[in-house]
C-alpha positions as CSV (number, residue, x, y, z in Angstrom):
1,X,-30.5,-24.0,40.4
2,X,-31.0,-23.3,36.6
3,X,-27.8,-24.8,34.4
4,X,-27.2,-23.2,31.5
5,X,-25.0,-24.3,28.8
6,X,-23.4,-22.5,25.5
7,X,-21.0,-24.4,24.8
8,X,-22.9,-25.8,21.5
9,X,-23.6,-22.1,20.5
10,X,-19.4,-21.7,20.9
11,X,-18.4,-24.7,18.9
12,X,-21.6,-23.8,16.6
13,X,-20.2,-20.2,15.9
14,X,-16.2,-21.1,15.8
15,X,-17.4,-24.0,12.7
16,X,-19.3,-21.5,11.1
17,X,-16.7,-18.6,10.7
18,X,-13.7,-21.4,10.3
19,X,-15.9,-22.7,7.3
20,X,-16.7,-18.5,6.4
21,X,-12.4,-18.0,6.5
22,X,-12.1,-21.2,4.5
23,X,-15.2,-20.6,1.7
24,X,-13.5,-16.6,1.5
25,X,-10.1,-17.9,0.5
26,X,-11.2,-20.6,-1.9
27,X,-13.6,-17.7,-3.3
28,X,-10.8,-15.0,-3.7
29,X,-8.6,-17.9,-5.0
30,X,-10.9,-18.9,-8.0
31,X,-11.8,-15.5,-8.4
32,X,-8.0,-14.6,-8.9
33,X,-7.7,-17.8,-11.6
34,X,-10.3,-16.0,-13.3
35,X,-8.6,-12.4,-13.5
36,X,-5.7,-14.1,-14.7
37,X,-6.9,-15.8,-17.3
38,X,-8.8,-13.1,-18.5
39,X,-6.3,-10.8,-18.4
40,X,-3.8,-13.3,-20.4
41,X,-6.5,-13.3,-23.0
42,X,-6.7,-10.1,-23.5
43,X,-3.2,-9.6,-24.0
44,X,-3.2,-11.8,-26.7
45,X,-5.7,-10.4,-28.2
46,X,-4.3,-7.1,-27.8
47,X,-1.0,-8.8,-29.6
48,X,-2.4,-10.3,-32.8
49,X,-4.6,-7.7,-33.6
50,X,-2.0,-5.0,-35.8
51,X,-3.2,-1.4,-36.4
52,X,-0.9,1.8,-38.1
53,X,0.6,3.9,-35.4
54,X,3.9,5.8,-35.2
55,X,6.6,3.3,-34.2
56,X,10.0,5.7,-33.5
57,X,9.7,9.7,-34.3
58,X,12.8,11.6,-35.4
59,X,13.5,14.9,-34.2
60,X,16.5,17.0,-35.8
61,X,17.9,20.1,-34.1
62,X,20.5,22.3,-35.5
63,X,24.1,23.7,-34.2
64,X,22.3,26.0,-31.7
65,X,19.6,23.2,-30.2
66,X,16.8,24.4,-32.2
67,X,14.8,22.1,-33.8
68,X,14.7,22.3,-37.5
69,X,12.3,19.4,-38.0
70,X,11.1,16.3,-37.6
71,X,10.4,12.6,-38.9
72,X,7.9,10.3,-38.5
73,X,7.8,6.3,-39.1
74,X,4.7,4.3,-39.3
75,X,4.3,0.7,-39.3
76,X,2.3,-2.1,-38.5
77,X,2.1,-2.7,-34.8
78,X,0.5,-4.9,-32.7
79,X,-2.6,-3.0,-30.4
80,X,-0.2,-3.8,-27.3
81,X,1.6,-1.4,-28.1
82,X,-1.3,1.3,-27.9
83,X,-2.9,-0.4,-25.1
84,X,-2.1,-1.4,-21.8
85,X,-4.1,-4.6,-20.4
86,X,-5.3,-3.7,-17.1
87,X,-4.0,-6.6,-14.9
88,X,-6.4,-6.7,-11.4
89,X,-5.4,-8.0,-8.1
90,X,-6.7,-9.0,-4.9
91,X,-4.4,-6.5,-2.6
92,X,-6.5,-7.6,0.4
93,X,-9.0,-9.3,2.5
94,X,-9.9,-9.4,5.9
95,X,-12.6,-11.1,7.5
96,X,-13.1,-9.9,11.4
97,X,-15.9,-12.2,13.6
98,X,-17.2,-11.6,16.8
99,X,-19.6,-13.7,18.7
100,X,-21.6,-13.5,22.2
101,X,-23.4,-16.9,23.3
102,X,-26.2,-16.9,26.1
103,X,-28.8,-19.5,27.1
104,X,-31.8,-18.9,29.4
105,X,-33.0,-21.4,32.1
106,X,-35.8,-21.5,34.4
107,X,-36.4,-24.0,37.4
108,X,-39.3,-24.4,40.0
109,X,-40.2,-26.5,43.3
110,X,-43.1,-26.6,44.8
111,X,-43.3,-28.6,48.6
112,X,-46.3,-28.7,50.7
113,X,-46.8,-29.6,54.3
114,X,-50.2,-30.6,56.2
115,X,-50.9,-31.2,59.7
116,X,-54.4,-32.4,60.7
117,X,-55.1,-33.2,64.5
118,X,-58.7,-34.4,65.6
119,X,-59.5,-34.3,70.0
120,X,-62.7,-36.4,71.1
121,X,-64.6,-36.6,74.6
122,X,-67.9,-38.2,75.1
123,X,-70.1,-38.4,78.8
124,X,-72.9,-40.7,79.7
125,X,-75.3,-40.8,83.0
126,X,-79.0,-40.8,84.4
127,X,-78.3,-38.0,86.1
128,X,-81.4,-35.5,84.3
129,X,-79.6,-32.1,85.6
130,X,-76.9,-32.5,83.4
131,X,-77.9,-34.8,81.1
132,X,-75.4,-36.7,78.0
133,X,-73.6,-35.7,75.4
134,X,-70.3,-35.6,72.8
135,X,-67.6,-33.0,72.5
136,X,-65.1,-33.4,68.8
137,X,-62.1,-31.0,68.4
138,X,-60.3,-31.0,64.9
139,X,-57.3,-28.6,63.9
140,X,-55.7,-28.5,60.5
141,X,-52.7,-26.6,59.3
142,X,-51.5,-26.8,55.5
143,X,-48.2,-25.2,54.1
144,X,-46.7,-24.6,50.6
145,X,-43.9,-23.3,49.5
146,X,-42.7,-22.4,46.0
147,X,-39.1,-22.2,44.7
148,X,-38.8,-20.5,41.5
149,X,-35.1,-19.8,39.6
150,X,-34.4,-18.1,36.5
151,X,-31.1,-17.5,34.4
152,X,-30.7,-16.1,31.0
153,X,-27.9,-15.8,28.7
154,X,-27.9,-14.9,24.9
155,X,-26.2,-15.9,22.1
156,X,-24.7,-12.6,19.3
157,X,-22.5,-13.1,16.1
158,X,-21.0,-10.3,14.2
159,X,-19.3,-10.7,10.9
160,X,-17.6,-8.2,8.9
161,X,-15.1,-8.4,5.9
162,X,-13.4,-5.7,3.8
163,X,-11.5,-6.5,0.4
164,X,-9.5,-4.5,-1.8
165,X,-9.3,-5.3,-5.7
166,X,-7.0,-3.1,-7.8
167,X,-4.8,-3.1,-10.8
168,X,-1.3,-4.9,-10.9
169,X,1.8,-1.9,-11.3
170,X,4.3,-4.4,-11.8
171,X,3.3,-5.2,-15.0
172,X,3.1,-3.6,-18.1
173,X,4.2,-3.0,-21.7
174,X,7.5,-1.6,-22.9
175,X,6.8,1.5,-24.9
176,X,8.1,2.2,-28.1
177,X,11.7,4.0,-28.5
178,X,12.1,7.6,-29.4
179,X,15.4,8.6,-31.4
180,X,16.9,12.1,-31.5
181,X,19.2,13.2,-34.1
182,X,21.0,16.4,-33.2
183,X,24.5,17.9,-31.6
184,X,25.7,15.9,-28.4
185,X,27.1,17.3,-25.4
186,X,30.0,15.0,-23.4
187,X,31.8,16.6,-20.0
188,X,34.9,15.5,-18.7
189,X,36.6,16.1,-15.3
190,X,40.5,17.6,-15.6
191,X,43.2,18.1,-13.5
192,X,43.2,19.2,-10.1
193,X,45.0,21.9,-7.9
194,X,45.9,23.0,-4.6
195,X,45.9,26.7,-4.4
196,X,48.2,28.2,-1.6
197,X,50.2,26.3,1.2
198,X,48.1,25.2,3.2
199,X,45.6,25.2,0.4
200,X,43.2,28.2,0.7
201,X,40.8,26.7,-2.5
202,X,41.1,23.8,-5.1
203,X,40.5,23.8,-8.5
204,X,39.3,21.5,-11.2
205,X,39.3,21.8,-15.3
206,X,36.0,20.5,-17.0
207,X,36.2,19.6,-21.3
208,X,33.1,20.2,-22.7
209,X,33.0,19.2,-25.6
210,X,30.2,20.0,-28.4
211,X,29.7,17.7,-31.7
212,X,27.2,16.9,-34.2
213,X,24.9,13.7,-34.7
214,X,28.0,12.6,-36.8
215,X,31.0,13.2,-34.5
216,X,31.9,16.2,-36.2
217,X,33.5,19.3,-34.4
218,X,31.1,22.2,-33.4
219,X,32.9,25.6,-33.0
220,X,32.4,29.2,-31.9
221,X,29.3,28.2,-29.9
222,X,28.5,29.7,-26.6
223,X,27.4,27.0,-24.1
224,X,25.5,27.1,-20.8
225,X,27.0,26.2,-17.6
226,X,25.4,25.6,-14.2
227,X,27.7,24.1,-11.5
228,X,25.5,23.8,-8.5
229,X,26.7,26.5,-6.4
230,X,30.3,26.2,-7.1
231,X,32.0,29.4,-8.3
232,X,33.6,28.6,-12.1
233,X,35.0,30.6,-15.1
234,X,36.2,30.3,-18.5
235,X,40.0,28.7,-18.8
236,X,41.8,31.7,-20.3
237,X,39.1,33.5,-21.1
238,X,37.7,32.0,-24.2
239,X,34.2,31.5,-24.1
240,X,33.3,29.6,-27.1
241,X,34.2,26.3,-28.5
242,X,37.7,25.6,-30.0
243,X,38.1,23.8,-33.4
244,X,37.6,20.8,-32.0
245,X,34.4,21.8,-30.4
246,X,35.9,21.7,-26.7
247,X,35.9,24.4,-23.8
248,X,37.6,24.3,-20.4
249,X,35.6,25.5,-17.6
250,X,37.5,26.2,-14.3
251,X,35.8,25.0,-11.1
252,X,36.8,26.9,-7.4
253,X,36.0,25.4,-4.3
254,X,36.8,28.1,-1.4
255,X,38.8,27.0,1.8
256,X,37.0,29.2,4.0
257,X,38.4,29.0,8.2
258,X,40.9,28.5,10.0
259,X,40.5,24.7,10.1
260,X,39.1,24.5,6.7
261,X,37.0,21.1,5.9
262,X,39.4,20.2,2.2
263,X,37.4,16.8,2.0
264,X,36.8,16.0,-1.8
265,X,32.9,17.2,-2.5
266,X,30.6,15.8,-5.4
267,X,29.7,18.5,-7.5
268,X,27.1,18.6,-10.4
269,X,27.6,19.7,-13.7
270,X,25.3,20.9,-16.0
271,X,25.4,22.1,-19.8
272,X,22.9,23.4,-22.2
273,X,22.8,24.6,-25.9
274,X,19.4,25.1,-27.0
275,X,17.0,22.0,-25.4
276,X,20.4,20.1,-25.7
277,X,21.4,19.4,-22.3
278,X,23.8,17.0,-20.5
279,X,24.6,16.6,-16.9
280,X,27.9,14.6,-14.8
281,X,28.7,15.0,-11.4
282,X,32.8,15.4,-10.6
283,X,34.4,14.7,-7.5
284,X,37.3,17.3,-6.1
């Protein structure tokens, strides 16, 4: 019988992809030193070299949320601050191997096998009638035989890597500030009430209360008011700001059922004068 043996191709292939794995990471590695590096030097680049941009813009709005105008203030900033370094990555890489081994063997055997058999006879006489003579008999027999075996096997490798190289999100740089001078809205949650025994609704004040960029007292000024689905109104009517630039909104939560569900509900609160907006959320 043939023998056949891969085990060379085996230990062959599992040295050459163990040496592939380890020549990928120590590639991916020095290749990831190099991003690095070249991304720290661009960002100090991007640092020391100063250009004239807008550093903080000032927007003014008047008593009803319009803007009336606006400030600009320039300044020498570092090119950071206009540009983002793009920090790269190696996010992955996978390498995937496959490998098939065969061998092919081949034996043969010949035998042979011959037989030779000779017979003899001989006479002698005076008699004339029949005279003298010599008979010879010879046989011969050969055989061969031939054994031939054949086996075959065959040795495959397959390689295939993927790898993924993309910018870093977890770094960046801080943008400048913006400031806005103009009125500022502040809510504030009020008392809370029972309506009915049992309690058929609840209620809940809300101070809203309107001032300028200095602290000073807006009044007369008709507000917006969004409450997120909760009914509201105006506390005794008045629907502009006091002297003190406040006004109560009244918040109504409905008990609807016979076993109504009175657990205390977050409720957002929004107010709006112009594009000057605020938002809480109040618990009742």
């Amino acid at each position: 019988m043939a023998n056949t043996d891969v085990s060379g191709q085996l230990s062959t292939a599992g040295m050459a992809f163990g040496d592939l794995v380890r020549l990928t990471g120590q590639a991916v590695a020095d290749t990831q030193q190099k991003l690095n590096k070249t991304a720290a030097d661009s960002t100090s680049a991007l640092a020391k070299t100063l250009v004239d941009v807008i550093s903080v813009q000032e927007v003014d709005y008047d008593d009803n949320g319009t803007v009336t105008g606006s400030k600009t203030f320039t300044s020498q900033l570092p090119l950071i601050d206009v540009v983002d370094p793009v920090l790269y990555q190696w996010s992955q890489v996978r390498l995937q191997g496959r490998f098939t081994a065969s061998q092919f063997g081949a034996t043969s055997s010949t035998d042979t096998h011959t037989n030779t058999s000779t017979d003899g006879s001989g006479q002698a006489g005076v008699l004339l009638i029949f005279g003298g003579g010599y008979n010879n008999f010879q046989w011969d027999d050969s055989q061969t035989h031939v054994d031939s075996n054949f086996r075959v096997e065959s040795s495959v490798g397959l390689m295939r890597m993927n790898a993924i190289l993309e910018p870093r999100h977890d770094i960046g740089v801080p943008k400048p500030r913006q400031a806005v001078v103009g009125p500022q809205i502040s809510i504030d949650a009020g008392p809370i009430a029972d309506v009915g025994n049992p309690a058929t609704s609840r209620t809940m004040e809300v101070v809203v209360t309107y001032l300028k960029a200095d602290g000073t007292p807006i009044s007369g000024k008709e507000l917006s008011i969004d409450t997120a689905g909760v009914g509201w109104s105006y506390k005794g009517g008045v629907s502009t700001t006091d002297g003190t630039g406040a006004l109560t909104a009244v918040l109504t939560r409905q008990f609807v059922g016979d076993t109504p569900d009175r657990t205390p509900v977050d409720v957002v609160v929004s107010v709006r004068k112009g594009i000057v907006g605020e938002s809480t959320t109040v618990t009742f």
